[in-house]
VOPAGU-2260 file (C-alpha; in pm, 1 decimal, decimal comma):
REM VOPAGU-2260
SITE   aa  ch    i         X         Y         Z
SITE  UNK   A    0    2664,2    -410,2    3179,5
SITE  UNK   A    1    2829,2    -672,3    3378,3
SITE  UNK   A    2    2899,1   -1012,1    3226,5
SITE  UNK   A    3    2668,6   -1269,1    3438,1
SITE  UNK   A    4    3008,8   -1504,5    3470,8
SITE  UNK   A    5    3176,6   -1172,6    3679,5
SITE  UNK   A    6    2842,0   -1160,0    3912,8
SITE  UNK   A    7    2765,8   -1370,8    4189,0
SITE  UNK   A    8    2639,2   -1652,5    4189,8
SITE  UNK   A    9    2711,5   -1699,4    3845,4
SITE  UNK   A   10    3074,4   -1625,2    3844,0
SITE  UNK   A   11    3117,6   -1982,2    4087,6
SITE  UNK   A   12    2927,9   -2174,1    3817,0
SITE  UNK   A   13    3125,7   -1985,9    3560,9
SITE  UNK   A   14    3442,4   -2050,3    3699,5
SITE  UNK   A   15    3407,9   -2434,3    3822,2
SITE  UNK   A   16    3331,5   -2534,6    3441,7
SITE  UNK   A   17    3588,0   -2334,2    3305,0
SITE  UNK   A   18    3827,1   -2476,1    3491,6
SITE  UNK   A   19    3695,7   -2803,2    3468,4
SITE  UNK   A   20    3710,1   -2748,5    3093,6
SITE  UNK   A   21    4035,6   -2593,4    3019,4
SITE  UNK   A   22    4236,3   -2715,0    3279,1
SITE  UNK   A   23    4299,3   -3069,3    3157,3
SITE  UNK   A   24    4356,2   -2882,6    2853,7
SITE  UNK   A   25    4688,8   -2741,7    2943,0
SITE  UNK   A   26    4804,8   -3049,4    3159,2
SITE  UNK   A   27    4747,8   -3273,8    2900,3
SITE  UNK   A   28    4958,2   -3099,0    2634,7
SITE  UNK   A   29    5217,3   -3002,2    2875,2
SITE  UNK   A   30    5278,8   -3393,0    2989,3
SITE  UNK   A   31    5253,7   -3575,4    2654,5
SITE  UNK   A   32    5516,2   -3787,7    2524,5
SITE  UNK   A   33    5542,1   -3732,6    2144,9
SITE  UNK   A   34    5571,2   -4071,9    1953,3
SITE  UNK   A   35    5858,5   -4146,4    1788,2
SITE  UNK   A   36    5901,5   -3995,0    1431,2
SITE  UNK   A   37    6006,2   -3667,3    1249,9
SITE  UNK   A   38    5905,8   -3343,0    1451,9
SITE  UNK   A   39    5732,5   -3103,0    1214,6
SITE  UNK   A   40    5531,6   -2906,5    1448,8
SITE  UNK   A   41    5686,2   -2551,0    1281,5
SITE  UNK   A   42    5573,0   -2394,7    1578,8
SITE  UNK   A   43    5230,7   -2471,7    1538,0
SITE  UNK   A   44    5157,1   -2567,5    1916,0
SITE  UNK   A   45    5283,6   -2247,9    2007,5
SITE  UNK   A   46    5071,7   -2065,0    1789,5
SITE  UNK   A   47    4765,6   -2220,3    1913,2
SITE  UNK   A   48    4814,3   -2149,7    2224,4
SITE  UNK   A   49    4918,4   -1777,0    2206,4
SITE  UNK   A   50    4598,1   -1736,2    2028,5
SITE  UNK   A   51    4425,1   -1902,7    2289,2
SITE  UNK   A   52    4563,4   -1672,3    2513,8
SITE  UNK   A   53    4528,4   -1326,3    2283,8
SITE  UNK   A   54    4124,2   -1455,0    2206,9
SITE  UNK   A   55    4075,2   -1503,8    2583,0
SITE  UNK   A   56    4249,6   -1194,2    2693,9
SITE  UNK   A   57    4038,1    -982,9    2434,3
SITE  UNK   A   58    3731,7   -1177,5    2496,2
SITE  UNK   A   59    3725,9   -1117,8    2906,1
SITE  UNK   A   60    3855,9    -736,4    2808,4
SITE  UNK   A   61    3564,3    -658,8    2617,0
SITE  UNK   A   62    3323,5    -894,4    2820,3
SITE  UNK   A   63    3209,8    -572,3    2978,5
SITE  UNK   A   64    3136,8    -360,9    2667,4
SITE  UNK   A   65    2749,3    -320,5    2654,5
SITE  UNK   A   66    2745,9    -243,1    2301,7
SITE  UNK   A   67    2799,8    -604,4    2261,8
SITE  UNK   A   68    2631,5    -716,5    2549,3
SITE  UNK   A   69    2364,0   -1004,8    2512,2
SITE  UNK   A   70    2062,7    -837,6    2737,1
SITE  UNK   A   71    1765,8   -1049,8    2651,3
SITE  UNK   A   72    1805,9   -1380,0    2786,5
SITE  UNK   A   73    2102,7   -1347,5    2986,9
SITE  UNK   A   74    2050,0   -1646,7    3167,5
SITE  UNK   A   75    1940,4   -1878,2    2895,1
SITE  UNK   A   76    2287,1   -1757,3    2702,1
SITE  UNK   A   77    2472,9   -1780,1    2990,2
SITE  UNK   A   78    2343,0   -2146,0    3018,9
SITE  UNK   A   79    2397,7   -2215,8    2635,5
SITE  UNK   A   80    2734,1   -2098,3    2624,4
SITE  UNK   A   81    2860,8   -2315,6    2947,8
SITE  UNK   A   82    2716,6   -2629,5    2751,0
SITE  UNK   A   83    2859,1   -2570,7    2461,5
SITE  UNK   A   84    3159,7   -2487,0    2632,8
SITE  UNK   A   85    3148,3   -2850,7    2793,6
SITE  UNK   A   86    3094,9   -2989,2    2504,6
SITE  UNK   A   87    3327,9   -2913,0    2320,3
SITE  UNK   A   88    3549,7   -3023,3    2621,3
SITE  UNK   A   89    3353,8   -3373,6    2609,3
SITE  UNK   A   90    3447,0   -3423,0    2217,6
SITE  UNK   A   91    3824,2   -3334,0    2306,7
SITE  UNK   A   92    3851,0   -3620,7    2528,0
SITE  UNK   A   93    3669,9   -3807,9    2318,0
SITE  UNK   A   94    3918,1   -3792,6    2030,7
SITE  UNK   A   95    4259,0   -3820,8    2309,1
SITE  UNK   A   96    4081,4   -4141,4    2374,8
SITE  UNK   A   97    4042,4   -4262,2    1992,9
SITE  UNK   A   98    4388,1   -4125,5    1956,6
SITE  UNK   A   99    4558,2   -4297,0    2258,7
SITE  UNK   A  100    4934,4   -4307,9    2227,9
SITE  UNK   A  101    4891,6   -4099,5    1897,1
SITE  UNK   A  102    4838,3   -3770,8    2049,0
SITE  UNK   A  103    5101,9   -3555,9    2105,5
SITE  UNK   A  104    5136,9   -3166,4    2159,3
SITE  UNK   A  105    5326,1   -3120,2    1893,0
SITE  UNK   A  106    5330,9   -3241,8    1521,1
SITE  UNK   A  107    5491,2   -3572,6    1501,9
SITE  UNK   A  108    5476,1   -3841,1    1243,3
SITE  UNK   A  109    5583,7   -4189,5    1220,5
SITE  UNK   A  110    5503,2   -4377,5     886,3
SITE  UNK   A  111    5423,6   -4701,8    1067,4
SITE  UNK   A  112    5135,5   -4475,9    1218,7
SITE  UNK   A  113    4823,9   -4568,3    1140,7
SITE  UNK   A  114    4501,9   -4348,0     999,6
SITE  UNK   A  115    4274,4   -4332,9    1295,3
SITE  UNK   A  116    3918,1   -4313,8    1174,0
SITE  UNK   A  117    3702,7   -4454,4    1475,0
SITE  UNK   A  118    3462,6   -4231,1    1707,7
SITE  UNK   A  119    3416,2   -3896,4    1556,6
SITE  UNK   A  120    3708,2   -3934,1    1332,9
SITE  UNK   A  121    3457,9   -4175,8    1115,1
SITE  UNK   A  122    3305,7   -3792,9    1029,1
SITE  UNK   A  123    3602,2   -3530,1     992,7
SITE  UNK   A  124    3975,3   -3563,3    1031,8
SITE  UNK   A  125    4030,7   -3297,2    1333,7
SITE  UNK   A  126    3738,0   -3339,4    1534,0
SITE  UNK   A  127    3961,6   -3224,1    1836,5
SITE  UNK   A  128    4032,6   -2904,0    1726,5
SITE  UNK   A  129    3641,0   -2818,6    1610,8
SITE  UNK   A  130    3561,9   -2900,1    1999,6
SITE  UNK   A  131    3836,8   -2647,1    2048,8
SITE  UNK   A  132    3656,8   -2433,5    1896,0
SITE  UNK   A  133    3331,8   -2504,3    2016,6
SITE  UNK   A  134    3485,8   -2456,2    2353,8
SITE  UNK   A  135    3636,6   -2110,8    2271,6
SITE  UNK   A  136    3328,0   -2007,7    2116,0
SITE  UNK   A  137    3110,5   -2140,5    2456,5
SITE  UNK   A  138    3295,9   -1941,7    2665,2
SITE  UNK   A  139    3277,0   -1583,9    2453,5
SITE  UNK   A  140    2861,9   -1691,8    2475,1
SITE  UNK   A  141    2914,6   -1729,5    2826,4
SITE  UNK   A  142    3039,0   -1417,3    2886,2
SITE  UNK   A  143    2715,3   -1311,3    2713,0
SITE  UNK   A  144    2905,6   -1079,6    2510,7
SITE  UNK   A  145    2865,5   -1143,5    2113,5
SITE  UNK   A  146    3225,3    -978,4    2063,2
SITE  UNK   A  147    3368,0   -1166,1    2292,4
SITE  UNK   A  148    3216,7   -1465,3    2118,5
SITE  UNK   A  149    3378,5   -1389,1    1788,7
SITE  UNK   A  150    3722,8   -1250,0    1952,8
SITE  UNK   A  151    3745,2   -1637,0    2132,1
SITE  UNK   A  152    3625,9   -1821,8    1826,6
SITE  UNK   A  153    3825,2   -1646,9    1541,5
SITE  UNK   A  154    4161,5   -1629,4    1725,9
SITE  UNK   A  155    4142,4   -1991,6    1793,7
SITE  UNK   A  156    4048,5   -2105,4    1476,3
SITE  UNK   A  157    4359,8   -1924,1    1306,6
SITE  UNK   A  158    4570,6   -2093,8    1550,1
SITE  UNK   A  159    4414,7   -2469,4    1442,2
SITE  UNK   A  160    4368,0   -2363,3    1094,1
SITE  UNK   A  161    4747,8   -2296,1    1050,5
SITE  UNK   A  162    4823,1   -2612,1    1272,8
SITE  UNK   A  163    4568,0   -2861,0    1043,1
SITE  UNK   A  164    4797,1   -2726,0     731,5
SITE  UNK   A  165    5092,9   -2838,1     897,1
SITE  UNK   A  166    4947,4   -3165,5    1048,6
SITE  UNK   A  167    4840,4   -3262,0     719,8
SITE  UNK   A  168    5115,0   -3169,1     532,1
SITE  UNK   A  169    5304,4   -3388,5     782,7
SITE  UNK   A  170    5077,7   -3636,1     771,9
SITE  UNK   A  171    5068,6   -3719,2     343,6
SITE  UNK   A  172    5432,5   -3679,6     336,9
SITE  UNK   A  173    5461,7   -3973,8     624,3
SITE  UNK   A  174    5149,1   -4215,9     565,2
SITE  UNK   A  175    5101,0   -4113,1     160,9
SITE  UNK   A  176    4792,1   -4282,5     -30,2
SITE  UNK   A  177    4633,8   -4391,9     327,2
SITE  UNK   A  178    4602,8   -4047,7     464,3
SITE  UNK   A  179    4499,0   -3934,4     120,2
SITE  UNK   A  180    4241,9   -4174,0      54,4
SITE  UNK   A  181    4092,7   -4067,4     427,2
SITE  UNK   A  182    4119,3   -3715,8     320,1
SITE  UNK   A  183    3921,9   -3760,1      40,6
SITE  UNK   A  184    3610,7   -3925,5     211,9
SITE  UNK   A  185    3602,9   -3692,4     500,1
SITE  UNK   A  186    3584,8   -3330,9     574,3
SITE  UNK   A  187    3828,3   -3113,1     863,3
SITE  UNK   A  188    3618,8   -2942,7    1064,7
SITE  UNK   A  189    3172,6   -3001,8    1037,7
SITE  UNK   A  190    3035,7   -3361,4     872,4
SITE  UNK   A  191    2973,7   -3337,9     506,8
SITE  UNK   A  192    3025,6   -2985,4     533,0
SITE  UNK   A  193    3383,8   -2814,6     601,5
């Protein structure tokens, strides 16, 4: 069974918001400046973006497979998926703009840095990589394919889980008892929960 986003005139509505979504994504991260400081990225940035590309690559491969095919409600998933796609994409920005001249594409730490905790980083340290994955997993729902839901999701979420262990390794060796005392009244990922 064909994915709805490979059919016309789905594919165009498909297509526009992933593009829209992801493509900021990619120029954003490929122009930043990183601040001043130590780099101790470890090859985190590259991780999360080959799994980015292996989750996509599987997800669109299998998109197809009707074993995993969402059949009732194809629209109303299709439609689900694309918003949660954008927002995740709308929570991203949100946090470059509570980060300002404090995000960078790769790990890098200054210790006259301060602890952002403003916007949604009142609620949970990395809100910017759970909107990555809430875009990842909008766009395996929009291929209304349930494996190509969890292919997207998982694979991205290794990539940020290894890069949150470096980031906040980086981050209590460089801003000590402030980034520990934030730690300790918020969560990484979901409010209150993870």
């Amino acid at each position: 069974m064909k994915p709805l986003a490979y059919t016309s005139p789905y594919c165009w509505v498909f297509w526009a918001i992933f593009l829209y979504c992801y493509g900021p994504e990619y120029a954003l991260v490929r122009h930043s400046r990183p601040a001043q400081g130590e780099l101790t990225d470890r090859g985190s940035m590259g991780l999360i973006m080959l799994a980015g590309w292996i989750g996509s690559i599987g997800a669109f491969a299998v998109a197809s497979n009707a074993r995993f095919a969402i059949t009732q409600n194809r629209k109303t998933w299709f439609a689900i998926g694309l918003a949660i796609l954008w927002l995740g994409r709308l929570l991203r920005k949100h946090c470059w703009k509570m980060l300002g001249p404090h995000f960078t594409g790769d790990v890098k730490v200054s210790a006259d840095q301060p602890v952002i905790d403003k916007g949604a980083y009142r609620w949970v340290r990395h809100p910017s990589y759970t909107g990555g994955m809430l875009m990842y997993f909008g766009t395996g729902l929009a291929l209304t394919n349930w494996l190509s839901a969890v292919i997207m999701t998982i694979s991205g979420a290794a990539g940020y889980i290894y890069r949150v262990y470096v980031e906040e390794k980086a981050l209590q060796a460089n801003l000590g008892g402030r980034y520990q005392e934030y730690m300790r009244r918020t969560k990484r990922f979901v409010p209150f929960v993870f």
